[in-house]
N, C-alpha and C positions, 0 to 999 in steps of 0.2 A: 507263373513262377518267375520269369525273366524281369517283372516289377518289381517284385519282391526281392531280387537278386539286387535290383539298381538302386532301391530305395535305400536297403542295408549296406551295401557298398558306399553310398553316399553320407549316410549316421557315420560311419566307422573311417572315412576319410577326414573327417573334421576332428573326429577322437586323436586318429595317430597325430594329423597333422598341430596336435594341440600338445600333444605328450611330447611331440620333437621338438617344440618351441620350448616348452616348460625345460627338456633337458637343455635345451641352449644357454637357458637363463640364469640356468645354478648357481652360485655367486664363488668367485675365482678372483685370484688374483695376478692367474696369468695373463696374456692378452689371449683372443681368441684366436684358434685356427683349426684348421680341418683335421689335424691330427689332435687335438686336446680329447680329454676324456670327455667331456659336454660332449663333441661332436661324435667321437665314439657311440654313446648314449643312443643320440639324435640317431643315428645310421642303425642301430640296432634294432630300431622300431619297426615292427613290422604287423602286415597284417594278409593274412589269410579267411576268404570265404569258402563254408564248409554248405554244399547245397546239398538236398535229400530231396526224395520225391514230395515231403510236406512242409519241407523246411529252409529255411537259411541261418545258417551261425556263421560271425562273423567273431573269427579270434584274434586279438590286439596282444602282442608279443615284444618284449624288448630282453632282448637276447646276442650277447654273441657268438660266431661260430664256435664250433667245438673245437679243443687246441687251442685255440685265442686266450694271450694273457686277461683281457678283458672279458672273459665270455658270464662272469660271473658279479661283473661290474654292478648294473643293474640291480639286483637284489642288494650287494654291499651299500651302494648307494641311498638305495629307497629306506634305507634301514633294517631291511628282512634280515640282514647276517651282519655279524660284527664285521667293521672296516678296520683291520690291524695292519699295519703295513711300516717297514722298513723306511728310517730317512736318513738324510746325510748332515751331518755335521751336528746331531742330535741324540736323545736315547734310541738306542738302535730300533725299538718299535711303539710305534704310537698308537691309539685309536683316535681313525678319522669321524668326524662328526657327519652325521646322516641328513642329505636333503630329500624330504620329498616330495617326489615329481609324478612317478605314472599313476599310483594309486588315487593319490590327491586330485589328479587333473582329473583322473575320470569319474573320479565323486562329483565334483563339481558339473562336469556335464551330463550327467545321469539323470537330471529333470527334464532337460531339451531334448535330449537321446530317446527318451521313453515317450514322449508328446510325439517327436517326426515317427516313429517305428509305429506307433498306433493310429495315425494318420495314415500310416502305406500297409495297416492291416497287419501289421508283425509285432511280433514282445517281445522285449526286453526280462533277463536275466542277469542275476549279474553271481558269480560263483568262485570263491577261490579253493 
């Protein structure tokens, strides 16, 4: 079990760390910083290993805390929920145009994911 733990660990560190980049990259016309909504994003990615006596799940999560203006960013973003939002100097609400980042990045690595996991004896699922 403790392989199988590291192996999945190791699939699911190259996913997040591909999903934080992907949000980095969004295209903006602010400059960047640690507080922008990208970065937001990027921090929000998270990932949790779920072990059982036969198993390892590894869940990839991009979420903000609860209470957080942001905590709901994430789906507005990816496109899951309309992005309507209040501006200044304009009609008072807009719809924001949708980039996306997690779903897409992890389509993308879903070939190489499924190759390493079945090399360390594990499968890949993928479920929303």
């Amino acid at each position: 079990m403790p392989g199988m733990k590291k192996e999945m660990n190791m699939v699911a560190n190259v996913a997040v760390n591909a999903v934080r980049g992907a949000a980095r990259d969004i295209p903006s016309k602010q400059r960047r910083s640690k507080d922008s909504l990208r970065s937001a994003l990027a921090r929000g990615v998270k990932k949790k290993l779920k072990e059982t006596k036969n198993d390892v799940t590894a869940v990839i999560t991009c979420k903000g805390s609860g209470g957080n203006p942001k905590a709901n960013l994430a789906r507005a973003v990816d496109g899951e929920i309309p992005w309507r939002h209040p501006t200044f100097g304009h009609d008072p609400v807009v719809d924001q145009k949708s980039h996306e980042f997690f779903y897409s990045t992890l389509d993308s690595l879903e070939p190489g994911m499924k190759r390493a996991l079945r090399r360390g004896g594990l499968s890949y699922e993928k479920e929303l």
